[in-house]
C-alpha positions, 0 to 999 in steps of 0.5 A: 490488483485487488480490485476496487469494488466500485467501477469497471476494471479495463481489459488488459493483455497478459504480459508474455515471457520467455521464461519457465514457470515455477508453480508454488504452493502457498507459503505457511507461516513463519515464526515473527521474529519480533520479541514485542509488538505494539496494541495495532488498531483501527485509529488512523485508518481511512475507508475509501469509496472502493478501498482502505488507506491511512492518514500517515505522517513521515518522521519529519513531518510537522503538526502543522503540516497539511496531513497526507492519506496513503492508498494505492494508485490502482485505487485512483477515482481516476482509474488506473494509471496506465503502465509508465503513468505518474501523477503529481500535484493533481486537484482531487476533492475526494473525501474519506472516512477516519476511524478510530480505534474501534473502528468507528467513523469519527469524521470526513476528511477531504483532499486537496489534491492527489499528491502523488500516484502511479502503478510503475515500480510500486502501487501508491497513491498520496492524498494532501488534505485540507487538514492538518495534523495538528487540527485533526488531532485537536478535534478527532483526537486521532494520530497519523500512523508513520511511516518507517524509513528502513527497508522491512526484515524477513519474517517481521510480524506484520498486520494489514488494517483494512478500513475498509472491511474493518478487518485486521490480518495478522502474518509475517513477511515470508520474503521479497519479490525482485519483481512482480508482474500483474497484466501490464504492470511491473512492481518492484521489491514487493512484499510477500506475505504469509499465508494467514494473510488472506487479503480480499477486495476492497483492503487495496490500500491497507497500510503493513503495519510493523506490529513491533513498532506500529510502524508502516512497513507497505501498503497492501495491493494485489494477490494471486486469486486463481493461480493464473501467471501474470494476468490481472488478479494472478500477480506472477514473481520474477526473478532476477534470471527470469524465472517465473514462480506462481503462488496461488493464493498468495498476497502482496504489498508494496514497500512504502520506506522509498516514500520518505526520501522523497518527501520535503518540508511542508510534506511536499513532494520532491522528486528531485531530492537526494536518495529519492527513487520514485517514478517522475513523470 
């Protein structure tokens, strides 16, 4: 994972496999496919005490929905849920900085609750702020980014947002990882970046953001730091034989379209609605 930089991470056991490993350069960029893009900034983004998020709304969210922040679940002021862990509807009063399109602190936005989190599958964390949409944008002039309801292309340009650093990291999606293995943890159809995205801490949380449509595509959360197999930091791809393929240097994101379906009125989460395949508890 790309470690928050406040707090002590646990030690954890390398996870072992039967497989060969396949060690691989790291990947050069491909041409975006995308003919147009959008002006993607800073407006919308957050920092976090320790990583990078965003205020994101799904397509059918309403104005007066209360507004909802997307990070990573390893970025939980918790810690990290263990492997199998999923957190629903958990008081939180955390607060975050939204900025604008500079970049700049506009306000502090606080949450209600941690909507949903955990680090199986994918690695997502859910804010529900005391604000709605609507307020925010009234008095920030600032709107939700939103998040896409189809699976992202290979070869789409995409760029990672850090609020945290204020940075910006331009590439493409160089492809999919069936699954990809960090320590205990298993993640499932993850995106592969391009080289020329070269994520540090701190930008766990950074929305993926489809720079033809503005639209978020995933959240960034780990790399390949040292060209270690499957430990923490050194995220390993598996695929569906079980091949082990290393690349070091490398960076990852977890696709966020699954988020959408399990999503209600009132911007509920709803695991138990058709089509949704998040973890449940």
């Amino acid at each position: 994972m790309r470690k928050p930089l406040v707090g002590t991470l646990l030690a954890l056991v390398l996870l072992g496999t039967g497989a060969t490993t396949a060690a691989a350069a790291p990947t050069a960029p491909t041409t975006p496919t995308a003919p147009a893009t959008q002006a993607v900034d800073f407006a919308g983004t957050v920092a976090l005490s320790n990583c990078s998020g965003s205020l994101v709304r799904l397509p059918g969210s309403q104005p007066t929905d209360p507004a909802l922040v997307l990070s990573n679940g390893h970025c939980l002021e918790s810690g990290m849920p263990a492997p199998g862990a999923v957190v629903v509807d958990k008081p939180s009063t955390r607060t975050f900085s939204l900025l604008n399109s500079a970049g700049s602190k506009v306000a502090t936005l606080r949450a209600s609750k941690i909507a949903y989190a955990t680090m199986t599958d994918t690695d997502v964390s859910l804010y529900e702020l005391t604000s709605t949409y609507a307020q925010i944008q009234a008095r920030h002039s600032i709107k939700a980014l939103e998040l896409n309801a189809t699976r992202p292309a290979q070869g789409t340009a995409i760029k990672v947002v850090s609020g945290y650093w204020k940075r910006i990291y331009s590439c493409s999606i160089d492809g999919f990882a069936y699954r990809l293995k960090e320590a205990g943890w298993t993640m499932k159809d993850s995106v592969r970046y391009t080289a020329a995205c070269d994520t540090i801490g701190g930008t766990s949380g950074s929305p993926v953001v489809d720079s033809a449509t503005g639209k978020v595509v995933a959240v960034n959360n780990t790399g390949n730091e040292d060209g270690q197999r499957c430990t923490m930091n050194n995220p390993c791809e598996v695929d569906r034989d079980g091949t082990v393929t290393v690349r070091p240097g490398i960076n990852y994101g977890q696709q966020t379209y699954g988020i959408v379906a399990c999503v209600g009125t009132g911007n509920k989460i709803d695991l138990g609605r058709p089509g949704c395949a998040l973890p449940k508890p």
